[in-house]
N, C-alpha and C positions, 0 to 999 in steps of 0.2 A: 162879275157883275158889278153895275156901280151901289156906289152906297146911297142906304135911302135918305131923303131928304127929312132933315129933324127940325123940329119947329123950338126955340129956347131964346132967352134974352141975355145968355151969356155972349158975352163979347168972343171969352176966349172961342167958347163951344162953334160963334159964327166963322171964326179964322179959321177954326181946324176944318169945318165943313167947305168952307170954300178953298181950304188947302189941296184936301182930297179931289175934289171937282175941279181943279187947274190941273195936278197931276194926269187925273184923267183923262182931260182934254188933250193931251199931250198927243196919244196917235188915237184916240176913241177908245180906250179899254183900260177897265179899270188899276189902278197903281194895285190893289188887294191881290187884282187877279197875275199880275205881273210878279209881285212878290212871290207868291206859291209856286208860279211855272217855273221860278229861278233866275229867271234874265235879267239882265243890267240894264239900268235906263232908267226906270222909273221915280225909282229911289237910290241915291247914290247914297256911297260905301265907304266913310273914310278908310285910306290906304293905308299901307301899313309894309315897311320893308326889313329884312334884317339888313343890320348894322355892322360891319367889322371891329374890333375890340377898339380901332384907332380912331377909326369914326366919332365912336360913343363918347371918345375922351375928347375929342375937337372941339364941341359944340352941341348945339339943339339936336336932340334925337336919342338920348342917352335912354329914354323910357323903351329903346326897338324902334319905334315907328319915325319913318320921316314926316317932319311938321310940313305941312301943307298948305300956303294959302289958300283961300278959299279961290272955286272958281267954279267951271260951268261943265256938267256932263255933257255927253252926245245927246242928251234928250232935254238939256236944257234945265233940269233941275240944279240948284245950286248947291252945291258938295262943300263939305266943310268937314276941320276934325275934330275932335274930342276934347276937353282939357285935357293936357299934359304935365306931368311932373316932367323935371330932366334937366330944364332949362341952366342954363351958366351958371352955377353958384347955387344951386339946389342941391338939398342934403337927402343922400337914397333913404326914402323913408325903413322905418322897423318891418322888417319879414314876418311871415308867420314863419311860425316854430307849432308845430303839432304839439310837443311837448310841453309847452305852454297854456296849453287850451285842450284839454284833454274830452271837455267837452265842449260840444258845438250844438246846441240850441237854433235849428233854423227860426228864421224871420218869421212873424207870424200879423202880417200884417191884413187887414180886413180887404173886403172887394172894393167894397164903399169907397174908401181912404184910396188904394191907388186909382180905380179910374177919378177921385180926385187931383192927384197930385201930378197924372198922368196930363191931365188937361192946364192945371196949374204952371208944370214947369216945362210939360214938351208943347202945349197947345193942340194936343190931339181930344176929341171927345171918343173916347172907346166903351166897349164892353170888356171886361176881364175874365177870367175862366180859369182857376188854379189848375196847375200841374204837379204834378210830385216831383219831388226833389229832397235826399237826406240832411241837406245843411244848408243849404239855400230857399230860397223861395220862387218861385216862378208860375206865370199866368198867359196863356193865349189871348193875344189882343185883336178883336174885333171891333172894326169902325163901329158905331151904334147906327141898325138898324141892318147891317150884312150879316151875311154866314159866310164871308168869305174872310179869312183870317191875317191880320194886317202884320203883324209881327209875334215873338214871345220877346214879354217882360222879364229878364233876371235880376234879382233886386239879391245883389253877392251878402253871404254873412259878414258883418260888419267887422268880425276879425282879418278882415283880409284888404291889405293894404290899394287905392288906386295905382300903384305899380304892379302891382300881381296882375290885378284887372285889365289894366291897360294890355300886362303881356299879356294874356289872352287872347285877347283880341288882335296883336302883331301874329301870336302864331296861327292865328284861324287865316287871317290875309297873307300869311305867308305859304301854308298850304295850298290857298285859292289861287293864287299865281303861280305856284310851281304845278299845281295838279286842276286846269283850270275844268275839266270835263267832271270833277270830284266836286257833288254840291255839299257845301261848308257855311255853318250860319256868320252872317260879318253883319256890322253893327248898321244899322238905317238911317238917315235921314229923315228929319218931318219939317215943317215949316219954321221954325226957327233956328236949326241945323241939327246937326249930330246928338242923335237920342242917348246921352251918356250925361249923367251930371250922377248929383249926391244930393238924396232927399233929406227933409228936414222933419220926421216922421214921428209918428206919436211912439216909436220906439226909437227915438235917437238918429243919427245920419246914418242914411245907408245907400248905397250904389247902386243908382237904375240904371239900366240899359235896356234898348229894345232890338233885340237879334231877328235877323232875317227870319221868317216860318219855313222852315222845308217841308214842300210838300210829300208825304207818304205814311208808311207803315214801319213802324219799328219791325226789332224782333223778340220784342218783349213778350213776357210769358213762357212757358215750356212747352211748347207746341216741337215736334220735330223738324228737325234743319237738315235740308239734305245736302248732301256730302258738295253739291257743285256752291250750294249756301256758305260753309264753313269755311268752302276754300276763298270763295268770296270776302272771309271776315278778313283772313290774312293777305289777302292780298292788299285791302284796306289800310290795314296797321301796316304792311311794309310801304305802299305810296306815303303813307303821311311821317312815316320815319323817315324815308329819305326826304319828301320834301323840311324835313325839319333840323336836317343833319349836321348846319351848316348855322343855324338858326341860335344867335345870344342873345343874351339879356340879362339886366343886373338883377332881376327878383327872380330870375330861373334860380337860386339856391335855395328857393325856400323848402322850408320842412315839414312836406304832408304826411299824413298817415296813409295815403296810397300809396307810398314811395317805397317799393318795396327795399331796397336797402336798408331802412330801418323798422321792418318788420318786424325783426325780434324783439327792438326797445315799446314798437307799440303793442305787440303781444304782452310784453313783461308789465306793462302798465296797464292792460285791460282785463287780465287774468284773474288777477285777486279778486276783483270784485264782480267776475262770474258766482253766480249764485250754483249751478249745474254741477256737480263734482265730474258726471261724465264726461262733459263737454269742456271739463277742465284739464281730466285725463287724458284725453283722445284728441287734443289738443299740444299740450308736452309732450307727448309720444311722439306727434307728426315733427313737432318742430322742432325738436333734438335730433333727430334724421336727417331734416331738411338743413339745417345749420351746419351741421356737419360736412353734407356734402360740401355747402358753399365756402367755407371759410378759406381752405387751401387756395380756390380758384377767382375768389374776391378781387385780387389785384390786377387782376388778368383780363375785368371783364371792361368792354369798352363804354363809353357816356356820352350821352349826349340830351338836347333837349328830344321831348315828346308829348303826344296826346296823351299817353298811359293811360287812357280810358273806352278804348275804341270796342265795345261790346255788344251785344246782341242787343242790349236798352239804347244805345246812341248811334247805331248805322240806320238808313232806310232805306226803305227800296219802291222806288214808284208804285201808285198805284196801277195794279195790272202788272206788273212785275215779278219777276222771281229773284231776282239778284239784287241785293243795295248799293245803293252811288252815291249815299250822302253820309258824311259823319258830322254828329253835333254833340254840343256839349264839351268844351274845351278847357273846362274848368279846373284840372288836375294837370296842366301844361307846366312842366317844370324840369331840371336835370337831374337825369339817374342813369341804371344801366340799361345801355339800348337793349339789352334781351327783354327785360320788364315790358317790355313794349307787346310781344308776343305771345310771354306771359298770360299776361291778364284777358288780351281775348282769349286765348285759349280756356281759362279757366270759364269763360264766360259760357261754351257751349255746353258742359258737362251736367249742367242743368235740367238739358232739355230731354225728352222721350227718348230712350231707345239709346241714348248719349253713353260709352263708357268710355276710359280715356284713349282708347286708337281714335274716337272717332276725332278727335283735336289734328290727327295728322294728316290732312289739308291743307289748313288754314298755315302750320308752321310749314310748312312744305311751298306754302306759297307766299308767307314772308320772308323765308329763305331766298325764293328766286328773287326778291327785291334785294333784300336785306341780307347777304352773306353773312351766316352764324360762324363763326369760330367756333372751334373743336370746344373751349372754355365755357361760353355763351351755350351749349350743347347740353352739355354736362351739368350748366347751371339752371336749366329752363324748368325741368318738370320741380325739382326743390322750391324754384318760385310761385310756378302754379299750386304748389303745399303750402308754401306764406300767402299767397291770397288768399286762397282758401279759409284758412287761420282768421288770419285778419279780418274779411268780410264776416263769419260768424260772430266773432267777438265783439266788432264796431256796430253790428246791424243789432246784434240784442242789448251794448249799453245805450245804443240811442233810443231805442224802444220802451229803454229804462227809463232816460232820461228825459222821453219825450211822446208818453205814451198815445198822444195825437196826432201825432205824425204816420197816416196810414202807409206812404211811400216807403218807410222805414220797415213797417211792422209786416206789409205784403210777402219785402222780398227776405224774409228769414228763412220760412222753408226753401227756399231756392239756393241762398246760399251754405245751407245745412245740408244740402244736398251736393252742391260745387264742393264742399270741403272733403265729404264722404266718398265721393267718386274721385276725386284725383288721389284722396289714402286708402283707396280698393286696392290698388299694386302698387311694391313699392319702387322709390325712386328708378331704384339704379336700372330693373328692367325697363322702367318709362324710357330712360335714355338709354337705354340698348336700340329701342324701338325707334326713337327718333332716329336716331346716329345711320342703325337701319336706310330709314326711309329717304334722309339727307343725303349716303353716303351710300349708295347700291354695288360698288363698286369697291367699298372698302374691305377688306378683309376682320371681321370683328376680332378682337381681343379674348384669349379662350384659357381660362380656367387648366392647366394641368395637372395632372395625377402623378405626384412623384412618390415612387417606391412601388415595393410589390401590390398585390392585389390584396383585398380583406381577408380572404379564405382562397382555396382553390379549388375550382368546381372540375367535375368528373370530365373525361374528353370527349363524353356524349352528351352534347346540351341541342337541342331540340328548340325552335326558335316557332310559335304560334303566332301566325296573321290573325288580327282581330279585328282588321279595318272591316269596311265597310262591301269591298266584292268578295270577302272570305265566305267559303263554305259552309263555317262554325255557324256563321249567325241565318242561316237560310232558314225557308218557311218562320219565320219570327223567335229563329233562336235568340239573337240579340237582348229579347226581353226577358229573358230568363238567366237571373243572378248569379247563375250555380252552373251554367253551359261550360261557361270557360274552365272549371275548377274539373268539371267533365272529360273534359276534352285533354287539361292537362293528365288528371291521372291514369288517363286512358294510353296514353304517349309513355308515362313513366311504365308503366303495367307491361307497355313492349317493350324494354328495354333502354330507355333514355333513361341518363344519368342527371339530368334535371330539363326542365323547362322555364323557356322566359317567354313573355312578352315585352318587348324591347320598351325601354323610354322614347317618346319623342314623334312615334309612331300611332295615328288616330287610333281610337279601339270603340269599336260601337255599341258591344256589352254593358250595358249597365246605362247607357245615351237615354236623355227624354226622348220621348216619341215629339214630341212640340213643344215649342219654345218661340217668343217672339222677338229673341234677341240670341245671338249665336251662342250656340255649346260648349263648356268646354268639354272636351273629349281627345286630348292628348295628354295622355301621363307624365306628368316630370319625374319617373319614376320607374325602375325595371321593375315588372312583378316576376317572380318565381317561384316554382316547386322543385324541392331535391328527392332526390332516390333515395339518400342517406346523408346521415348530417354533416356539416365537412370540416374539414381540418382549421384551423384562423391559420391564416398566412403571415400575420402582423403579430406581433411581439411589443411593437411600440406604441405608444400613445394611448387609452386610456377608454377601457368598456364599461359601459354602464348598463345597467336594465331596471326597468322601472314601467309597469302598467301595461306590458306585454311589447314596449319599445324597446329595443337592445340600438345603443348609442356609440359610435368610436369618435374619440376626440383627436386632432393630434394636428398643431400649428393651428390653419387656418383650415384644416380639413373638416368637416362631420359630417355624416355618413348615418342614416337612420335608418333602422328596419322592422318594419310594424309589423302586426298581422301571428304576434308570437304567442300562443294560447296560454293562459295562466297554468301553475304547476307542470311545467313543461322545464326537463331537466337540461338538455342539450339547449346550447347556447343558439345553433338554428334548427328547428324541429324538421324531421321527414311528412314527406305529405301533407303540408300546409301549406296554402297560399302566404308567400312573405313581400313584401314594397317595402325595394328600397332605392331612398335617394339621397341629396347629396348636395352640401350645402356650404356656402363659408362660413366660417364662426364670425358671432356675433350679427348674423341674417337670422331671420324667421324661416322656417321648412317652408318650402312653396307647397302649394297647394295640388290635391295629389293628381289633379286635373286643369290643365288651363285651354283656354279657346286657339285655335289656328294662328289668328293674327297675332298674339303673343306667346308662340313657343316659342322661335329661335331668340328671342331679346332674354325668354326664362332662361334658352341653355346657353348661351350668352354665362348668363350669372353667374351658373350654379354649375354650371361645367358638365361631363359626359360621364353620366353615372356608369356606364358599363366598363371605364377602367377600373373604376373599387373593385369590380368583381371579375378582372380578366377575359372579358369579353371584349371580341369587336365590334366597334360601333357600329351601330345597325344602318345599314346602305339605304339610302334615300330613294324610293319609290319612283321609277321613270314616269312618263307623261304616257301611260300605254292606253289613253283615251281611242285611240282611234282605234287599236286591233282587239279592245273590248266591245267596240262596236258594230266592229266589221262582225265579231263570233258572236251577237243574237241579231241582226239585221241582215233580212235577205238584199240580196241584191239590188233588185227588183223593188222592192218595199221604198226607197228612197225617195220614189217619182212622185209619191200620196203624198 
């Protein structure tokens, strides 16, 4: 719609109104409404190209972007650039350094004050409308008098250099032109050119800009994301990685605190003055884990520039849409390692309903088919999804500290207290079993073996119980009943078996919720068993412990636990008690005595095949016997209903 007519004695306010209304005229429909839809014409776009290292040293353009004289779009609006640093004989201005600026106070400028400066220095008369932003400032600009939305105002923290800025801006137009079906906000034109200068503000100069408005729906909030959503987020971050692969600039070194490479130095600087001891403990736990992983593989991982920010808050998806096609928000564009790229959306989903961390293997899955991971990059991903984590709880409650007006800040806490706590639900090395998994279907995984004899030696009559789910045990609603299986076993011993297992690895539905609105776990990392008599240890080496009814064997990287041992019980395994055991490397955590389907094989992956400790064979993996299970309760006949 066009903008309404305002009645005022400002000169400026008459220029910007008759601006609007020439644009307009241009094919009959209003510039507002052309901006939203996306198209070109209306308002042109200063360009912006990557530069080659030799280029940048030649001449004009050292800032990324080729200088442009001014000239004439296809619609006739006149196009123009931005001021530029770069030129012959200019000095690369001072980077940010995170570390320098530990804190970052967004701008806090009134409404009043920019739609005055907004008319003052661009010649537009608007309405403004704050938006949230952690360190920045930003406002939706509407003409005065529409509801149709003209641009967003970003008005950058005045710590951050017009080089930074400007890159910005080079890498938004360099993704527009490599990914041009990809809507990405680039800077506008208004009647006096290029909406880019530096205000003179009642807090000091600071850097406006008026970016394109994309029209749609974030996917902000914790609503759930369905699985074709997630894989959409990766597929995202891999276009805008490649289109940025190629992509230099002299202020890409600066030193953000998103940059996960130095994760650890902005942890170590934001910890102390956590006030939380928990969230100071569960915090050093994750990230002594996570460092560990990364440091051997650090050298190995590859760099380049990126969005680093591509998340569930800065994709949209048309309205009427299911899928997003635009990404904004370009403000963390600088070099690191290209997996951070992946990263960070990934962490970004775990927030949401019903989210736990398989549900991330989508999106990586389909940054992968962009973006080839490296075995390295592989191995390094889920540890980074642990430093974001990290780091967003940390930076989100000192700015809340420091900035307790900042509602944008103060919203997303529980979100990302919950990003931190989901990706430290399981630990690393399974996550990257899981990916490595899903990346590599065809690989053969890396397997844990069992060297030397067995723990003890069990009798030549072991007796192996089905507990799945078509077993017998659990009919008429055996299942629900705690003691069935304990039944069943001693029932087996009582005829003559010299013990009883239920194998690891294999679903067991005794003891299952009846409902659950997020999947079960119900595969044991675990053999459970009952002996006939107690038996013999077969090991002599390495080192037993017992303590709280847990009996412990330690020995290299082996351990080996077996619970379930009744206090005052003399015999080091008792007869006719249910015992779980599993089976661990030193210096891991026992897994947990039950995990969900989609991460068994990454668990035995880890922790290897508990049924060598105890001289058994692996238990044989379940055929696909769907159809002759159906054929034997389905007549015939019955088929055709």
């Amino acid at each position: 719609m066009s903008a309404s007519p305002i009645t005022t004695t400002s000169s400026a306010s008459a220029s910007a109104i008759a601006w609007f209304r020439q644009a307009a005229s241009t094919n009959g429909t209003s510039p507002v409404s052309t901006v939203v839809s996306g198209t070109s014409g209306r308002f042109s776009r200063y360009q912006a190209t990557t530069r080659s290292n030799a280029s940048m040293r030649d001449g004009a353009g050292r800032h990324g972007k080729t200088i442009r004289a001014a000239g004439r779009t296809s619609s006739g609006v006149r196009e123009s650039t931005p001021p530029s640093w770069g030129r012959r004989g200019d000095a690369m201005p001072e980077l940010f350094n995170y570390f320098d600026h530990v804190e970052l106070p967004a701008p806090t400028l009134t409404v009043d004050e920019v739609e005055r400066l907004c008319e003052l220095d661009f010649g537009i008369d608007v309405v403004a409308v704050p938006l949230g932003s952690q360190q920045d400032q930003n406002f939706r600009l509407f003409p005065r008098g529409s509801d149709t939305p003209f641009g967003v105002l970003k008005l950058s923290n005045p710590v951050f250099s017009e080089a930074e800025i400007g890159m910005q801006d080079a890498a938004t137009d360099a993704v527009a032109m490599a990914e041009p079906s990809l809507r990405v906000p680039r800077v506008l034109s208004g009647p006096r050119g290029a909406l880019w200068t530096w205000w003179d503000s009642s807090h000091g100069r600071i850097h406006a800009r008026v970016l394109q408005n994309i029209s749609g729906h974030t996917l902000t909030g914790s609503r759930y994301l369905a699985p074709a959503v997630i894989e959409r987020l990766g597929d995202l971050a891999g276009r805008v990685s490649a289109a940025l692969a190629s992509f230099e600039h002299p202020a890409s070194g600066r030193i953000l605190q998103w940059d996960l490479r130095h994760a650890r130095r902005v942890i170590d600087a934001l910890l102390p003055d956590e006030p939380d001891a928990e969230v100071r403990a569960a915090i050093e736990r994750a990230v002594c884990g996570a460092v560990a992983a990364l440091d051997p593989i650090v050298p190995h991982l590859p760099m380049q520039a990126g969005h680093f920010d591509i998340t569930d808050d800065n994709v949209l998806r048309g309205y009427g849409e299911l899928l997003p096609d635009a990404v904004i928000d370009f403000g963390d564009v600088m070099r690191s390692w290209r997996v951070a790229e992946i990263a960070v959306t990934a962490s970004s989903v775990l927030h949401h309903d019903g989210a736990d961390p398989t549900s991330v293997i989508p999106a990586i899955r389909a940054f992968h088919a962009r973006r080839h991971l490296t075995d390295e990059e592989i191995t390094a991903l889920w540890p980074l999804v642990v430093l974001r984590g990290a780091t967003l709880v940390l930076s989100g409650r000192a700015q809340v500290r420091l900035d307790d007006a900042n509602e944008y800040a103060a919203d997303a806490l529980d979100r990302e207290r919950r990003i931190f706590d989901v990706a430290t639900s399981v630990p690393a090395s399974v996550m990257t079993a899981a990916i490595r998994s899903a990346l590599e279907p065809g690989r053969a995984a890396p397997t844990r073996t069992w060297e030397g004899a067995p723990l003890f030696t069990l009798p030549a009559e072991v007796v192996v119980l089905d507990a799945g789910t078509v077993s017998p045990l659990n009919d008429r609603g055996a299942w629900l009943d705690p003691e069935e299986l304990d039944r069943a076993a001693l029932s087996t011993l009582d005829a003559g078996a010299g013990a009883v297992v239920v194998p690891a690895w294999h679903p067991v539905l005794s003891g299952a919720p009846p409902r659950t609105p997020a999947e079960p776990a119900t595969i044991p990392t675990g053999t459970t068993l009952w002996l006939a008599e107690p038996p013999a240890l077969g090991r002599d080496d390495g080192e037993w412990t017992r303590d709280a009814g847990t009996v412990t064997w330690r020995c290299g990287d082996e351990v080996v636990t077996i619970t379930g041992i009744p206090d005052g019980t003399d015999a080091v395994l008792p007869a006719r008690t249910r015992l779980f055991v599993q089976r661990h490397a030193a210096g891991d955590e026992p897994p947990p005595p039950r995990v969900t389907a989609r991460l068994a094989a990454a668990w035995r992956d880890v922790t290897g095949e508990v049924s060598d400790a105890l001289g058994l064979a692996p238990p044989v993996a379940r055929g696909d016997d769907t159809l002759a299970r159906r054929r034997g309760v389905l007549a015939a006949v019955q088929e055709h209903y």
